[in-house]
Structure formats: structure tokens, C-alpha cells
N, C-alpha and C positions, 0 to 999 in steps of 0.2 A: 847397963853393961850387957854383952850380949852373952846367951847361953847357949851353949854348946857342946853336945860328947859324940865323938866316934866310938863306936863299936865294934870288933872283929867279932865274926860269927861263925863255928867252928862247924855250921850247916846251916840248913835255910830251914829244917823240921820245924823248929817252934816261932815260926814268925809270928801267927798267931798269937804267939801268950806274951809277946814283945808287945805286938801291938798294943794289945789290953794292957798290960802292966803301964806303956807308957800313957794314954790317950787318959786312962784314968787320973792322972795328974792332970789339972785345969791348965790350960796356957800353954799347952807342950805338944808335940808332935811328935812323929816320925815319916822319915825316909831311908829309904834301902837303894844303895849304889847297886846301878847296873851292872852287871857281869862283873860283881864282885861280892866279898866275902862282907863287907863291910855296910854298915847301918848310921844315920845321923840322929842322935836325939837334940830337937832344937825349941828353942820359945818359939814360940807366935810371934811376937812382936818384935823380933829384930831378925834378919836377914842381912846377905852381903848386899843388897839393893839398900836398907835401913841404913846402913852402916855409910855408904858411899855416899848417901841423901844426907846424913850428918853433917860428911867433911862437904860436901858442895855445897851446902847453905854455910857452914864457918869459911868458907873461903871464897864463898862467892863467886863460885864458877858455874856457870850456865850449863844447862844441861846438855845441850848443843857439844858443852867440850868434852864431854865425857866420852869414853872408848870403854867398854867391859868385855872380856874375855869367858869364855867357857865351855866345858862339855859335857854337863851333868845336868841334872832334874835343880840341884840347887842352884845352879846359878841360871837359872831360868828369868827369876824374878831380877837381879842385875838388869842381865842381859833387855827387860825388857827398860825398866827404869834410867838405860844409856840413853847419850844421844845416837852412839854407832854400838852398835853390839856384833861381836866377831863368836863364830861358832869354831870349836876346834873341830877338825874332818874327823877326829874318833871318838866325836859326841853325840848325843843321843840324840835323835829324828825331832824329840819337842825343841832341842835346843836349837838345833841348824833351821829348823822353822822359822824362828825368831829372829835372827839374827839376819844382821846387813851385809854380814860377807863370811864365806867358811873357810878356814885357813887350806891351804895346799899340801902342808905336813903338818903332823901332829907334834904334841911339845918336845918327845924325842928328838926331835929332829928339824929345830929352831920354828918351827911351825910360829909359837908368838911371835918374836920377831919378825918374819917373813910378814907373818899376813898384818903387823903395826906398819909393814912398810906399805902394802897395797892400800891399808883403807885410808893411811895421810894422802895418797894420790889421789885417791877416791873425793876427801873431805878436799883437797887442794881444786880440784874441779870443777869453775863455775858451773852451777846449773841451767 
């Protein structure tokens, strides 16, 4: 089962002792959201990439068919683990790195949508 806690953080002063407090637990991490307030304490061994690996081997979809969406440090490892990986345009520089196509608007602003409709043009495109 995978683990996971969000955090609000009511400053960035004691990152530090976040750090240590969590890292000192075996199997465990952290990540701190970009330009935000917010922090992820997560296991090692499961991720949205882990999770999506799950259901693609129970369902036996090739990896080729996968599509993964994102604009953060966590969804880095998805993004890479897709067959097409889509960056949101107000995601972070690792993330649009990765990825096979970066949306034109952000999720405000049907940004998913928009850019599920470019990368089917994209996958529909003999090579």
C-alpha cells in the first residue's frame, strides 16, 4: 500500500529538522513543493510511476499506451516510466525536460485536456 503525507508549512525556517526528523526513519523521504508552502513525506518503494506499473502489468497494457501528466519533482519518475509523458507549462524545468510534449495552458485553464488532444495527434502519426 503506498505511503504518503502532505504537509503545510507555516515557513521554510526548519527545513532542516524536517529533514532529519524524517530521513531518520528507514524507507522514507522527503520532498518540498516548489513555490509552495507544502512538503511530501513519502516511502521509497512506491511512487505514482510504482502505482501505474501495478495497474499496467494487472491489465496488461503496454507501455507504449500509457500517457502520464505533471508538473512537479514528484511526478518526475511517472513521467519518466510513460510511454508519452506530458509536462504541464507551469511545471518545473526537471519536469518539461522529461517529457514528450509541454501543455500550452496550465490545468486552470483545460491545459490536460488541450494537450491529451495534441499528444493523440502526435501518437496517431506514422513515423
Amino acid at each position: 500500500d503506498p505511503w504518503t503525507l502532505i504537509i503545510q508549512l507555516k515557513n521554510r525556517d526548519n527545513d532542516e529538522k524536517i529533514i532529519k526528523a524524517v530521513t531518520r526513519h528507514e524507507g522514507f523521504s522527503l520532498r518540498f513543493w516548489w513555490n509552495s508552502p507544502y512538503a511530501e513525506i513519502f516511502h521509497l518503494n512506491t511512487s505514482k510511476a510504482s502505482c501505474i506499473e501495478r495497474i499496467r502489468e494487472y491489465y496488461d497494457i503496454p507501455k507504449e499506451n500509457v500517457i502520464a501528466i505533471g508538473d512537479a519533482d514528484n511526478d518526475i519518475e511517472m513521467i519518466q516510466s510513460a510511454g508519452f509523458g506530458i509536462a504541464m507549462i507551469n511545471g518545473t524545468e526537471k519536469v518539461k525536460a522529461l517529457a514528450n510534449l509541454i501543455s500550452k495552458k496550465d490545468n486552470n485553464h483545460s491545459g490536460v485536456s488541450k494537450a491529451l488532444k495534441a499528444a493523440f495527434k502526435i501518437l496517431k502519426t506514422p513515423s
